[in-house]
Each structure stands twice: as structure tokens, then as C-alpha cells.
C-alpha positions as CSV (number, residue, x, y, z in Angstrom):
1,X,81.5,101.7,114.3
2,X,85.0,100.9,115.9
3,X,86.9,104.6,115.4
4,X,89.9,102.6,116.5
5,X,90.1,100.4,113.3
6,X,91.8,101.6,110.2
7,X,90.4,102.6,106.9
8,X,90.8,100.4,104.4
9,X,92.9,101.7,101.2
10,X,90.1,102.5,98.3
11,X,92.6,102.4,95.3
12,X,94.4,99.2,96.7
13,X,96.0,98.5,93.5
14,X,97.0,101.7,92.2
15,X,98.7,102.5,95.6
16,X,100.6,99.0,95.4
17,X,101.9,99.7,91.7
18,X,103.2,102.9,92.7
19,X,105.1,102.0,95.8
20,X,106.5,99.2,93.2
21,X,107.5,101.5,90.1
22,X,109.1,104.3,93.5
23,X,110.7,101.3,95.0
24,X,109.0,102.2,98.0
25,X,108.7,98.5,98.9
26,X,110.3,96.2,101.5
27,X,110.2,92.1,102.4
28,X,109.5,91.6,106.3
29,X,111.9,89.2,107.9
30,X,108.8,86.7,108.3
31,X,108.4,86.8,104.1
32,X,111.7,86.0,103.6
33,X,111.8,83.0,105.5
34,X,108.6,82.4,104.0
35,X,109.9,82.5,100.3
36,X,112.7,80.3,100.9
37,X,111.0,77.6,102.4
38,X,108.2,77.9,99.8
39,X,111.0,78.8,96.8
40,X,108.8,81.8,95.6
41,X,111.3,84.5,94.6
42,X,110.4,88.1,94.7
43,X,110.3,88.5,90.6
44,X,107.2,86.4,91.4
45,X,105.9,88.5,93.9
46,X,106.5,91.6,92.1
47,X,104.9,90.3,88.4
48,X,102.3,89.6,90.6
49,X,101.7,92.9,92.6
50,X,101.8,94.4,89.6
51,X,99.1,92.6,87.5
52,X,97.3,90.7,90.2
53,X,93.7,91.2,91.6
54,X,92.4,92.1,95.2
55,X,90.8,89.7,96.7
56,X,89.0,91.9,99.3
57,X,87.2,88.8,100.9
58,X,90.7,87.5,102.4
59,X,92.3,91.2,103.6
60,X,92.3,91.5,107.9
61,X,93.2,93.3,110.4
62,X,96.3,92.3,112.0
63,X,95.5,93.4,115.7
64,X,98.9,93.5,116.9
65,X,99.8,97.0,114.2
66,X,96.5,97.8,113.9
67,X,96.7,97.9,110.5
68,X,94.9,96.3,107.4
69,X,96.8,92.7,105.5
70,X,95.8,93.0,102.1
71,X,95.6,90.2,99.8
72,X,96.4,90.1,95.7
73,X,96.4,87.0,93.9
74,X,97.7,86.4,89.9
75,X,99.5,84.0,88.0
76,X,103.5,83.9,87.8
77,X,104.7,84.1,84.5
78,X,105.2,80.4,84.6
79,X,101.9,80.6,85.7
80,X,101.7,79.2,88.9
81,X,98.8,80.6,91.1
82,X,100.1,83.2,93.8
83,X,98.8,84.9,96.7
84,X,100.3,87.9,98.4
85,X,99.6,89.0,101.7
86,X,100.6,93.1,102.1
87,X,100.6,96.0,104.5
88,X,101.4,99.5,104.6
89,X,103.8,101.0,107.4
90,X,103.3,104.8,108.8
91,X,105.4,105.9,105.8
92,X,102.9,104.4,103.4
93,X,106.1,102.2,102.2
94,X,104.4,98.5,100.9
95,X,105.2,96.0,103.7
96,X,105.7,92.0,102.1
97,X,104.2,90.2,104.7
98,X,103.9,86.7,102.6
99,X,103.3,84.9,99.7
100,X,102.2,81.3,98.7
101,X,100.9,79.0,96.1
102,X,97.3,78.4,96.3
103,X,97.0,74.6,95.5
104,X,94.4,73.2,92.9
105,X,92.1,71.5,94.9
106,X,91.5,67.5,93.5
């Protein structure tokens, strides 16, 4: 086993929630570029961080920090299909890194 590679957060969504409700929570530069060319806004994002699910099978390592990308995905409450990507910085503040729509597949 790699020592070298982070441990992965066991109580992702507890640990999201709470950096929410603290307001211990911050948009990367590369998000918001992201949300205005995709017009997600961050009450989205949030509604969605909030009562979302994990999808473990789509969280990686980003090599360049070292540290795990996490992905939760839920409904807005207009009910359009969202995925977020998130991090954690040294501070254990939550890191935005993006968000999209996932597209229904024809």
C-alpha cells in the first residue's frame, strides 16, 4: 500500500454538511468559471451538498495536492440532476472544485 496517498474521509457526508451549516466552505476560481458557463448557481450546489449522495465510484485523487476529489450527486429543487466535485484543504475547510448537470442519456 502507497503510505503516500491520502485516507479517504469515512463520514463524507456528515463532514460536508458541517462545513456547510459552519460556513467553512469556499468556490475555487476554476468552479466559478465553471458555474457561469454552465449557469449552475451555488443555492444549487449547496441544496445539493446537503441532501445529495456519494458516489464513491467517481471520487480521485488529484495528484497535483495529493488529496482525495469527492463526488455527490442529487436533484436541484427544480430538479435537475447535479454532480459536485469536492476537496478538503489542510484546514479541513470544503473546497468547490466543480459542478455539472449529468445529461439523460437518449
Amino acid at each position: 500500500m502507497d503510505e503516500s496517498k491520502p485516507q479517504k474521509i469515512p463520514n463524507l457526508l456528515t463532514m460536508v454538511k458541517n462545513c456547510i451549516r459552519s460556513g467553512k466552505y469556499r468556490d475555487t476560481i476554476h468552479s466559478t468559471k465553471r458555474q457561469r458557463e454552465r449557469k449552475i448557481i451555488l443555492p444549487e450546489i449547496i441544496h445539493v451538498l446537503n441532501t445529495g449522495r456519494h458516489e464513491k465510484n467517481k471520487d480521485r485523487i488529484d495528484e497535483a495536492f495529493n488529496t482525495w476529489n469527492y463526488s455527490i450527486r442529487g436533484l436541484t429543487i427544480d430538479q435537475k440532476d447535479l454532480r459536485v466535485i469536492v476537496s478538503f484543504d489542510e484546514e479541513k475547510q470544503l473546497l468547490i472544485i466543480t459542478a455539472f448537470y449529468i445529461e439523460k442519456r437518449r
